[in-house]
Biotite code that builds the C-alpha atoms (Angstrom):
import biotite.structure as struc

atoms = struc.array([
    struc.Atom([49.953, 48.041, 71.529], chain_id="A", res_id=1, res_name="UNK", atom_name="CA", element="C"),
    struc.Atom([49.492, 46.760, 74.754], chain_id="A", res_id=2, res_name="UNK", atom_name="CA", element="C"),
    struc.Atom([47.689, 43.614, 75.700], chain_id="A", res_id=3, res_name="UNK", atom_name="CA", element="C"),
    struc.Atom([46.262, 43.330, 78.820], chain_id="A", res_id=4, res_name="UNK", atom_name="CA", element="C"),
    struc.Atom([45.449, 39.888, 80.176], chain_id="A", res_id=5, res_name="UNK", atom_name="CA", element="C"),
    struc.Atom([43.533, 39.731, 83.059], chain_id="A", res_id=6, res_name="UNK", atom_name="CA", element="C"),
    struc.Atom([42.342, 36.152, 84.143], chain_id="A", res_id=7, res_name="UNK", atom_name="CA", element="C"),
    struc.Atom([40.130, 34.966, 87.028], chain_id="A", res_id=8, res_name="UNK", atom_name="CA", element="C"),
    struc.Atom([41.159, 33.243, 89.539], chain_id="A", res_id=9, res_name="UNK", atom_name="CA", element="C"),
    struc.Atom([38.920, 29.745, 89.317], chain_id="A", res_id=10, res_name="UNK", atom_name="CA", element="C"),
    struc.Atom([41.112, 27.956, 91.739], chain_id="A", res_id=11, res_name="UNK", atom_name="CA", element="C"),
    struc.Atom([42.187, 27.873, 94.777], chain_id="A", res_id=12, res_name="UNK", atom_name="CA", element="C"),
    struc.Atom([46.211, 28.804, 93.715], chain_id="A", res_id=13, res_name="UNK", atom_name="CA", element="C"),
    struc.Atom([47.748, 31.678, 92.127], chain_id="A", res_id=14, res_name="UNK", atom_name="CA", element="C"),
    struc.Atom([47.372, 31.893, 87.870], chain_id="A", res_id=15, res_name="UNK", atom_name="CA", element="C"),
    struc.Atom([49.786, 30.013, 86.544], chain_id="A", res_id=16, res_name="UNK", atom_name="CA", element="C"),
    struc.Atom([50.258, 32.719, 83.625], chain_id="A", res_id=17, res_name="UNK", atom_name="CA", element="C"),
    struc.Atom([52.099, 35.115, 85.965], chain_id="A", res_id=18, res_name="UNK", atom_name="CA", element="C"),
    struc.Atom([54.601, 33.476, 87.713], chain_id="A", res_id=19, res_name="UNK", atom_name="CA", element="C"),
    struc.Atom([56.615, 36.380, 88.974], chain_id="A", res_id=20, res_name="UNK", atom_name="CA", element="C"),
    struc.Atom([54.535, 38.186, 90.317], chain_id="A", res_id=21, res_name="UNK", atom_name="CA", element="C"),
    struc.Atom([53.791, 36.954, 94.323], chain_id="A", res_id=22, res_name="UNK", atom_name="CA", element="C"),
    struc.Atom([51.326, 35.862, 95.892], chain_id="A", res_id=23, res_name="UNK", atom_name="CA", element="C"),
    struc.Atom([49.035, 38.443, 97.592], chain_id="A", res_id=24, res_name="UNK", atom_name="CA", element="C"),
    struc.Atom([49.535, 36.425, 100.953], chain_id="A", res_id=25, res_name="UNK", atom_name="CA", element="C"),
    struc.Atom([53.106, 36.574, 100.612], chain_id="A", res_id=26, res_name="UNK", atom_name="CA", element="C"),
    struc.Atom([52.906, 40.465, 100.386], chain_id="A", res_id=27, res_name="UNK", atom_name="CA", element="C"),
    struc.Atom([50.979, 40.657, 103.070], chain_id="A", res_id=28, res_name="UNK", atom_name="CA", element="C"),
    struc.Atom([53.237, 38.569, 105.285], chain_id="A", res_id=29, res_name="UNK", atom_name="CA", element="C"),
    struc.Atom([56.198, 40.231, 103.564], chain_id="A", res_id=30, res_name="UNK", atom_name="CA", element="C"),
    struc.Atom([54.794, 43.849, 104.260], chain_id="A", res_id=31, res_name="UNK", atom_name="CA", element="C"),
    struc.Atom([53.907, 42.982, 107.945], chain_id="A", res_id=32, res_name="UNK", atom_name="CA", element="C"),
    struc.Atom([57.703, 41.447, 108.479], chain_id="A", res_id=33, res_name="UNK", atom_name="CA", element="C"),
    struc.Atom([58.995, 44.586, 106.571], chain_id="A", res_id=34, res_name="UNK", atom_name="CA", element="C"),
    struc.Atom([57.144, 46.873, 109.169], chain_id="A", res_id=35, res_name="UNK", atom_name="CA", element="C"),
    struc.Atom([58.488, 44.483, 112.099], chain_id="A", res_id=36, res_name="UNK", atom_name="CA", element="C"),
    struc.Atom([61.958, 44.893, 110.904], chain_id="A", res_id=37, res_name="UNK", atom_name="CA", element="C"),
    struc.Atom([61.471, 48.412, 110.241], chain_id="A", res_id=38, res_name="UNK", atom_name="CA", element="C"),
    struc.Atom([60.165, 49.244, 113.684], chain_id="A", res_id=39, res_name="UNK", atom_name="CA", element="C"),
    struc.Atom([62.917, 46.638, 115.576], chain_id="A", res_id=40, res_name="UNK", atom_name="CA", element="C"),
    struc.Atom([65.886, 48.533, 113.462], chain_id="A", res_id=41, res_name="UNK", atom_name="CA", element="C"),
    struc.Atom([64.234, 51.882, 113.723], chain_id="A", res_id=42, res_name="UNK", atom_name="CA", element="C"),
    struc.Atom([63.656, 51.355, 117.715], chain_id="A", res_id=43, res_name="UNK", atom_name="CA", element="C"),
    struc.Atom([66.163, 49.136, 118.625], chain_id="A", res_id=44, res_name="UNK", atom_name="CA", element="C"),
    struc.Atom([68.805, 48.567, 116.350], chain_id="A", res_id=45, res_name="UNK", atom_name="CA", element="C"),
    struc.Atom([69.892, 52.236, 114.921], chain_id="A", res_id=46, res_name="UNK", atom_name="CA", element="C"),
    struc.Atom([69.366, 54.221, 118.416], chain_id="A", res_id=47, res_name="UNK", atom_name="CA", element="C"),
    struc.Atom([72.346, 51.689, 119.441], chain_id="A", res_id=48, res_name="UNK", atom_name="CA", element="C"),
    struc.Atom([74.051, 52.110, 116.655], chain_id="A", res_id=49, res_name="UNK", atom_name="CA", element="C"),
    struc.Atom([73.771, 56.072, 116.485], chain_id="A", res_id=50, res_name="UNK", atom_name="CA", element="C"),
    struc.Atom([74.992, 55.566, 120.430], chain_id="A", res_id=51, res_name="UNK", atom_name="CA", element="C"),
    struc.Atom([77.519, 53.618, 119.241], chain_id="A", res_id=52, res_name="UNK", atom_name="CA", element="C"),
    struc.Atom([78.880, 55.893, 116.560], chain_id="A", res_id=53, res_name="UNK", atom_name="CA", element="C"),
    struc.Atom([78.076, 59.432, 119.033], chain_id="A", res_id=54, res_name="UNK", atom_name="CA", element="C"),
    struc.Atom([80.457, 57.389, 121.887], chain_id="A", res_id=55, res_name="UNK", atom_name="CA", element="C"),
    struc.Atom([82.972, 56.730, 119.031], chain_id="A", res_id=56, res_name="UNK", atom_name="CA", element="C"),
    struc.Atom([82.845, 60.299, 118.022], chain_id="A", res_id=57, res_name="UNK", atom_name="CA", element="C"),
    struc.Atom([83.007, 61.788, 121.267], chain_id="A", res_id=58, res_name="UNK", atom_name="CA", element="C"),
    struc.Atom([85.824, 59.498, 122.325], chain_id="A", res_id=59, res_name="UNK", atom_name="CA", element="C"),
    struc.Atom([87.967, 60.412, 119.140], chain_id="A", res_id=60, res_name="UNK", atom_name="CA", element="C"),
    struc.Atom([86.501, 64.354, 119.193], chain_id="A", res_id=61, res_name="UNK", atom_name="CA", element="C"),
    struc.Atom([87.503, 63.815, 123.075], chain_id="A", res_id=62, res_name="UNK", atom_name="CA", element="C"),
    struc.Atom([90.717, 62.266, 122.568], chain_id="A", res_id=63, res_name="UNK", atom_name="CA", element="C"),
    struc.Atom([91.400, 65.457, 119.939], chain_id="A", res_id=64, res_name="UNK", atom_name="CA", element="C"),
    struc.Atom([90.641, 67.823, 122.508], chain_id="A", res_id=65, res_name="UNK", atom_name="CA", element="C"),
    struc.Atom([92.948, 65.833, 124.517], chain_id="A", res_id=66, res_name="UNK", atom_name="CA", element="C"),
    struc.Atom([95.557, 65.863, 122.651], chain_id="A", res_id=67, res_name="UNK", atom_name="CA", element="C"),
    struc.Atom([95.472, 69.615, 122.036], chain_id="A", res_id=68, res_name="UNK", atom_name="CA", element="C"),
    struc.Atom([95.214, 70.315, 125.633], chain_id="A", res_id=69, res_name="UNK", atom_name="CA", element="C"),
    struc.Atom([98.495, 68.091, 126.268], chain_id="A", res_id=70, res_name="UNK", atom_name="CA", element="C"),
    struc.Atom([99.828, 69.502, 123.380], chain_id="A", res_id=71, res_name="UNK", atom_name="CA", element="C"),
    struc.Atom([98.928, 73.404, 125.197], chain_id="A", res_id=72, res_name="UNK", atom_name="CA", element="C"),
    struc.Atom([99.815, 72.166, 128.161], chain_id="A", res_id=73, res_name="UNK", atom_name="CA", element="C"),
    struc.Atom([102.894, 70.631, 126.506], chain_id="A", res_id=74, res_name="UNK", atom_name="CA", element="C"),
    struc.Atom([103.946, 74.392, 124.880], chain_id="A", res_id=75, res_name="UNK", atom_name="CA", element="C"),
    struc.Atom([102.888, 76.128, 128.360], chain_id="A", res_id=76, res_name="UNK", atom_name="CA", element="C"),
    struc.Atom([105.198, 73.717, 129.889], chain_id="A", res_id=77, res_name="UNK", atom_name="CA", element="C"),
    struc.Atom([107.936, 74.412, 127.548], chain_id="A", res_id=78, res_name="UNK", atom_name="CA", element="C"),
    struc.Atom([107.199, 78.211, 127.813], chain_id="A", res_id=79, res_name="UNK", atom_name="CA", element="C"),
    struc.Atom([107.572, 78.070, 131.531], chain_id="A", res_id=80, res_name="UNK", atom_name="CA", element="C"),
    struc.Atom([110.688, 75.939, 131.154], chain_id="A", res_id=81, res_name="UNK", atom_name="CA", element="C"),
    struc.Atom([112.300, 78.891, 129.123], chain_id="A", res_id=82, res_name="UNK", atom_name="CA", element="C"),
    struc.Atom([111.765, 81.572, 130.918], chain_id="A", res_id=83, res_name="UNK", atom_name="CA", element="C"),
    struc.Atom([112.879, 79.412, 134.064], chain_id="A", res_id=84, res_name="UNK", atom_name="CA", element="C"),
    struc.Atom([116.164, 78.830, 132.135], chain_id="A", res_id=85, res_name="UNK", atom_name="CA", element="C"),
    struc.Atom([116.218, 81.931, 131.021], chain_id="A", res_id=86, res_name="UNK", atom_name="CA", element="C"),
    struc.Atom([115.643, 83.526, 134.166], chain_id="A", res_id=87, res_name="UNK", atom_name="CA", element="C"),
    struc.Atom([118.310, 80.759, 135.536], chain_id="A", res_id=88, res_name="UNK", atom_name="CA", element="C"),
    struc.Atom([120.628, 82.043, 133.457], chain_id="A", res_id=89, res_name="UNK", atom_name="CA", element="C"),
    struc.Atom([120.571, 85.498, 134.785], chain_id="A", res_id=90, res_name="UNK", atom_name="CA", element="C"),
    struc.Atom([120.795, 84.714, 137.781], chain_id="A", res_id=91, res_name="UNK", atom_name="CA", element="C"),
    struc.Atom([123.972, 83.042, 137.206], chain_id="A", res_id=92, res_name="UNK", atom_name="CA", element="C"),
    struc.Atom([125.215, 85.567, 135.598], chain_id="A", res_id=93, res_name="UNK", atom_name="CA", element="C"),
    struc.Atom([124.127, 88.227, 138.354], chain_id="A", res_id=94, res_name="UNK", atom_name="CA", element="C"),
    struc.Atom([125.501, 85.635, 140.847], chain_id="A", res_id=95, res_name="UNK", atom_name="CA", element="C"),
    struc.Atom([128.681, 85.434, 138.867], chain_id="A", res_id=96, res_name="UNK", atom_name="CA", element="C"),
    struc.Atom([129.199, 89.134, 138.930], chain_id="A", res_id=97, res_name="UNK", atom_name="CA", element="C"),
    struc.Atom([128.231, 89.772, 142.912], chain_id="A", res_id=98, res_name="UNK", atom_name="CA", element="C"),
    struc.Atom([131.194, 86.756, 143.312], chain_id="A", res_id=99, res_name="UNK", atom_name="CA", element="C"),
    struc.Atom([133.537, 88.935, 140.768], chain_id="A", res_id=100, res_name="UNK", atom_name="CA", element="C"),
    struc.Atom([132.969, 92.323, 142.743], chain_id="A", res_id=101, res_name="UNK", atom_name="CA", element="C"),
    struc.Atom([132.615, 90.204, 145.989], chain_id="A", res_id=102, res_name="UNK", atom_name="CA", element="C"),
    struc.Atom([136.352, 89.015, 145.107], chain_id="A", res_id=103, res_name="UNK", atom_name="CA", element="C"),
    struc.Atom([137.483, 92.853, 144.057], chain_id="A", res_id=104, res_name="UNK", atom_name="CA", element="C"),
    struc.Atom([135.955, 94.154, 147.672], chain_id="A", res_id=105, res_name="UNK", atom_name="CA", element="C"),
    struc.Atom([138.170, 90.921, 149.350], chain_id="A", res_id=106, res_name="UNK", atom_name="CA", element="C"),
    struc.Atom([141.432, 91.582, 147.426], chain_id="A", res_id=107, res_name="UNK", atom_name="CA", element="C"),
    struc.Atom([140.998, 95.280, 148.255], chain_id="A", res_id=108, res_name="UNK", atom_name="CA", element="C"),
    struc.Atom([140.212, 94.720, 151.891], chain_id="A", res_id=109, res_name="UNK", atom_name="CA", element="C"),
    struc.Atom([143.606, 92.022, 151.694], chain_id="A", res_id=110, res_name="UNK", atom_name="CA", element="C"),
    struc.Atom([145.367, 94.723, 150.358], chain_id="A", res_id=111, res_name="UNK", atom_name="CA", element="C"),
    struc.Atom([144.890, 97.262, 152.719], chain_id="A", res_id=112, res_name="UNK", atom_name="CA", element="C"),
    struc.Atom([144.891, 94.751, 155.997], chain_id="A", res_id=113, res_name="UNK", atom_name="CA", element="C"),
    struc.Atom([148.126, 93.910, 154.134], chain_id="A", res_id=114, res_name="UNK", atom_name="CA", element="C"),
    struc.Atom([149.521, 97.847, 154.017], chain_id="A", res_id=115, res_name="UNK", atom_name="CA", element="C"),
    struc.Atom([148.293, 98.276, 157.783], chain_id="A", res_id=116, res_name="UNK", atom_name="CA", element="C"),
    struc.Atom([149.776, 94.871, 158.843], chain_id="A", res_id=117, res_name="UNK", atom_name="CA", element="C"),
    struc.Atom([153.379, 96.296, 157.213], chain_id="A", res_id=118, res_name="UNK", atom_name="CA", element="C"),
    struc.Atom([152.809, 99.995, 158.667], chain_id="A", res_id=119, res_name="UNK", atom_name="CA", element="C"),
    struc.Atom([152.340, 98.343, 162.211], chain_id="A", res_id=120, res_name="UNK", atom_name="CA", element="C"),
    struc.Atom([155.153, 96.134, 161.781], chain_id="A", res_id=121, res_name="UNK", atom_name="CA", element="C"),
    struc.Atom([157.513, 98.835, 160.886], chain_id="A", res_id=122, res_name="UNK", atom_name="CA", element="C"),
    struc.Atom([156.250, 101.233, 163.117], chain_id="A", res_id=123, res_name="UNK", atom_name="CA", element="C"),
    struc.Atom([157.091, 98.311, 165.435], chain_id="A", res_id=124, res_name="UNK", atom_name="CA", element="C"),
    struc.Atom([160.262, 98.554, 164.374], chain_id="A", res_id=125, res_name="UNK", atom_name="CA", element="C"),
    struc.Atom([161.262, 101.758, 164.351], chain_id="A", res_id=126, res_name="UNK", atom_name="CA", element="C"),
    struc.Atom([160.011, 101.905, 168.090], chain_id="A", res_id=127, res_name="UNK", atom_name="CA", element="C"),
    struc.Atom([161.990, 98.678, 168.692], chain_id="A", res_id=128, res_name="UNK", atom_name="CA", element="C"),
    struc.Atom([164.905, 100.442, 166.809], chain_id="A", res_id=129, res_name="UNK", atom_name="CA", element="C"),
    struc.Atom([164.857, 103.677, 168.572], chain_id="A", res_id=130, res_name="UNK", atom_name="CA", element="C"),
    struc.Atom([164.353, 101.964, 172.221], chain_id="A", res_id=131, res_name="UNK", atom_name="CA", element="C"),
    struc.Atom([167.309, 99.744, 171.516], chain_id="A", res_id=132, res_name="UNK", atom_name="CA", element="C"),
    struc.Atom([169.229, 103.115, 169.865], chain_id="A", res_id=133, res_name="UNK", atom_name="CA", element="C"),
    struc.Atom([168.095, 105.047, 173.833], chain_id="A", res_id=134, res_name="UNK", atom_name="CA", element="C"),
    struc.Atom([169.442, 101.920, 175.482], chain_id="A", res_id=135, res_name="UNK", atom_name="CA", element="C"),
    struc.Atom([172.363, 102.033, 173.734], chain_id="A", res_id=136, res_name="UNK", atom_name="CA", element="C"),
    struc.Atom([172.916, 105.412, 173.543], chain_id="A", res_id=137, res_name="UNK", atom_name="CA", element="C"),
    struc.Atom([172.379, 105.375, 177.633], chain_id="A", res_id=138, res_name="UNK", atom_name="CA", element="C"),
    struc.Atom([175.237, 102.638, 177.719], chain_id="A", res_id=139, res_name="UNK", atom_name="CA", element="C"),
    struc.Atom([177.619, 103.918, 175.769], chain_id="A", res_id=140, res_name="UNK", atom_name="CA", element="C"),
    struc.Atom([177.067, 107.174, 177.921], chain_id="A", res_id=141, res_name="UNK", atom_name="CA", element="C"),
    struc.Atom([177.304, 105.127, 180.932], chain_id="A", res_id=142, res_name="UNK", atom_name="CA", element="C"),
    struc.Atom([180.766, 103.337, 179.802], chain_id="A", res_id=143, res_name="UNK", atom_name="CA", element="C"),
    struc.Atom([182.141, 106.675, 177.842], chain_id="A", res_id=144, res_name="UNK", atom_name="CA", element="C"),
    struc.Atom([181.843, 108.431, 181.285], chain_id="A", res_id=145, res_name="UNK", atom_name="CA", element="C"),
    struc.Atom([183.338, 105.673, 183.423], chain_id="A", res_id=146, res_name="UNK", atom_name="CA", element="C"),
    struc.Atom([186.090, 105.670, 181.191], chain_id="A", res_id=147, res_name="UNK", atom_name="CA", element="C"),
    struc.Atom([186.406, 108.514, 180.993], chain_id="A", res_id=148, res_name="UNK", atom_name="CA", element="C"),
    struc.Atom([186.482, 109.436, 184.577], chain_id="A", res_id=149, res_name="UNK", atom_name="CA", element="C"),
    struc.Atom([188.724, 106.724, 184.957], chain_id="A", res_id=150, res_name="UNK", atom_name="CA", element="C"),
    struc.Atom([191.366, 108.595, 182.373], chain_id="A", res_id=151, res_name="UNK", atom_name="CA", element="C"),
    struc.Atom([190.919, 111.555, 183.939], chain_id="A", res_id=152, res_name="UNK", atom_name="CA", element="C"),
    struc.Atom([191.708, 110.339, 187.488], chain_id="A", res_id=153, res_name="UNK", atom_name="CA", element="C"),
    struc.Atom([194.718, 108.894, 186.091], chain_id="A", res_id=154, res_name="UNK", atom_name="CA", element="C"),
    struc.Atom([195.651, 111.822, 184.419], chain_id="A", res_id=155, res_name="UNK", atom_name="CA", element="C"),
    struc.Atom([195.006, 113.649, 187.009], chain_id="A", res_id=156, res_name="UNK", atom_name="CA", element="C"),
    struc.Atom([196.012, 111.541, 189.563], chain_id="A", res_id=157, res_name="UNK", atom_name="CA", element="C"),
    struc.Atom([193.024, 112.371, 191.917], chain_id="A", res_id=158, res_name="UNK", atom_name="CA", element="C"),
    struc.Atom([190.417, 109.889, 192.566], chain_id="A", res_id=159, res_name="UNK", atom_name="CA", element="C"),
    struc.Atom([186.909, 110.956, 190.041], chain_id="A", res_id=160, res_name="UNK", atom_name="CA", element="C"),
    struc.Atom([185.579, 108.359, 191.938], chain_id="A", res_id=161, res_name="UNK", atom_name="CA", element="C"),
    struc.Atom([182.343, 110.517, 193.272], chain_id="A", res_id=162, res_name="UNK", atom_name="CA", element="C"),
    struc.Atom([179.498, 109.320, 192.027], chain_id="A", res_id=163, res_name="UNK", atom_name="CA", element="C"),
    struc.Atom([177.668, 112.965, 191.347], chain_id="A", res_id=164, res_name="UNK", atom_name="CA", element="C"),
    struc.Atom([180.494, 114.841, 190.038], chain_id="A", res_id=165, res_name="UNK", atom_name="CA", element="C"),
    struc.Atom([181.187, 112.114, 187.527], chain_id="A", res_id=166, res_name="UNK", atom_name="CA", element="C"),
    struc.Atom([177.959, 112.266, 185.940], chain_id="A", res_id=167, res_name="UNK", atom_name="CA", element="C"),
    struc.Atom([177.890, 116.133, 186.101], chain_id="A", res_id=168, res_name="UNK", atom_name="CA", element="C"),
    struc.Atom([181.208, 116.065, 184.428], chain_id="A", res_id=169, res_name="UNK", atom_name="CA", element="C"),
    struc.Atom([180.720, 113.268, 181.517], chain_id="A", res_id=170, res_name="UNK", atom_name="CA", element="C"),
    struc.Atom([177.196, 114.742, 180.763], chain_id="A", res_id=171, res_name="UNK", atom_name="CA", element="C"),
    struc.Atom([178.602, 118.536, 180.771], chain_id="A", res_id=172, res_name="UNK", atom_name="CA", element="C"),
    struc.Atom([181.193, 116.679, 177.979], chain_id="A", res_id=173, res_name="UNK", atom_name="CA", element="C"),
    struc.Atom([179.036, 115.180, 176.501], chain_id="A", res_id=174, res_name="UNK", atom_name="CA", element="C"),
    struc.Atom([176.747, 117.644, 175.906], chain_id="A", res_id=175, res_name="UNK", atom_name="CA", element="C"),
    struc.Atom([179.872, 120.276, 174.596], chain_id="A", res_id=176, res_name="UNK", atom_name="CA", element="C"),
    struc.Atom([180.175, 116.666, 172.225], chain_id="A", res_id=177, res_name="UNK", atom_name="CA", element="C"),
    struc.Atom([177.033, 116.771, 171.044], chain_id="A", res_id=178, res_name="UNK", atom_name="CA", element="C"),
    struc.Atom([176.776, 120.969, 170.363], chain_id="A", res_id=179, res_name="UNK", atom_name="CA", element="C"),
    struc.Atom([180.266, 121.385, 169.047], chain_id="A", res_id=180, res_name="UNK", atom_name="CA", element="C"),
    struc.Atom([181.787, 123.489, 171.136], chain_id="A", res_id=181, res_name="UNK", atom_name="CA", element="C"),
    struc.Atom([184.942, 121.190, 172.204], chain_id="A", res_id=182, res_name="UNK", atom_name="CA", element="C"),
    struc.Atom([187.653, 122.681, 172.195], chain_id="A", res_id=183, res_name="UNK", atom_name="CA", element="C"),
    struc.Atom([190.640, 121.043, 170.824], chain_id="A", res_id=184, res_name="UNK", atom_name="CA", element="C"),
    struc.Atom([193.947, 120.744, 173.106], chain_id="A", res_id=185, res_name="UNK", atom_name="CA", element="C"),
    struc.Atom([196.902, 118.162, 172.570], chain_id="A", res_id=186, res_name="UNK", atom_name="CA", element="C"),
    struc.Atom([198.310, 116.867, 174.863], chain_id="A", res_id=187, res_name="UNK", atom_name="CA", element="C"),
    struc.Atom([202.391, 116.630, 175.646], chain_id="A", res_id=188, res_name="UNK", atom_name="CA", element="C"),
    struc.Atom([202.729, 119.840, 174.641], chain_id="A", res_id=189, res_name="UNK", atom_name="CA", element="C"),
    struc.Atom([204.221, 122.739, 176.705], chain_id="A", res_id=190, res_name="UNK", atom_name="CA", element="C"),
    struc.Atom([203.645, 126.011, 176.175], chain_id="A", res_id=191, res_name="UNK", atom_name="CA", element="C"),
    struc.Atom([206.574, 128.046, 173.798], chain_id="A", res_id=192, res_name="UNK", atom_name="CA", element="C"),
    struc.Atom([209.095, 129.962, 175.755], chain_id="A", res_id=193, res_name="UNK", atom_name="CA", element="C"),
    struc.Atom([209.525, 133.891, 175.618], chain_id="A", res_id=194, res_name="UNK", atom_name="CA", element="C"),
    struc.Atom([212.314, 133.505, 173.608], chain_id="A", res_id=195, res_name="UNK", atom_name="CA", element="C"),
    struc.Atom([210.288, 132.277, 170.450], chain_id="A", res_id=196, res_name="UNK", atom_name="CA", element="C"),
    struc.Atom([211.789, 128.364, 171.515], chain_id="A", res_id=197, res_name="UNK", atom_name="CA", element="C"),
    struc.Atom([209.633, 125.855, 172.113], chain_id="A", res_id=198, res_name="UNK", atom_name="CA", element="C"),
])
């Protein structure tokens, strides 16, 4: 069963019988300062707080998107840097094989400067060769026929010593020389006597 006590209040202080429960002053006072409080945290206190805690979250939702655009830009970066080095690296290669048939095209070119240097020089030659053969050719012609002529006037005893006739003469021999057509004689000989003696 429950008792319930209720007791006047015949002074001017709270019941002494119920000494935990407060005074109705104090709740008064305690439920105005509660609504103070309330309205300075509500109004004042939290909107900072919630400002406080949006800024923080936007810095580290800010410094997330951060990262993952460095971290794009980062893997764009390292795309580009690829296909640059792979790009580089054809090139090289393409520039190493324009040098290679660059090289072939020079050697060739060497090569056949080279084969028309040699055919001029012994083309050179040969006309060097076959003037100096002429020139000779003329002075042994020159000297046969003086000599020759000289012989012959001894031989002869009769001066060969016109100019004209000599050179008809040694190039008429000459010539015969040159064809074939001389006719062997030796000389000292006498011809055989009609008795069969020589």
């Amino acid at each position: 069963m429950v008792h319930t006590y209720v007791v006047a209040a015949d002074g001017p202080g709270w019941p002494e019988a119920l000494p935990l429960l407060p005074h109705p002053a104090e709740i008064v006072v305690g439920l105005v300062s509660f609504a103070i409080l309330y309205w300075l945290f509500k109004s004042k206190v939290v909107p900072n707080l919630e400002k406080t805690f949006a800024e923080r979250t936007a810095a580290i939702e800010g410094g997330i998107n951060k990262a993952e655009e460095a971290q794009a830009q980062a893997q764009a970066a390292l795309d580009e840097y690829q296909s640059q080095l792979s790009g580089a690296r054809a090139e090289a290669s393409r520039i190493r094989e324009d040098a290679k048939a660059q090289g072939a095209q020079i050697i060739a070119e060497m090569r056949e400067q080279a084969a028309a240097e040699a055919n001029r020089i012994t083309e050179t030659a040969k006309k060097q060769i076959e003037a100096e053969r002429q020139q000779a050719v003329v002075s042994l012609r020159s000297d046969v026929g003086r000599i020759s002529t000289d012989l012959a006037g001894r031989i002869v005893g009769e001066s060969l010593a016109d100019e004209t006739r000599q050179k008809g003469i040694v190039e008429r021999f000459l010539a015969e020389l040159e064809s074939g057509d001389v006719r062997r004689e030796k000389v000292g000989t006498t011809a055989p006597r009609e008795g069969g003696e020589a």
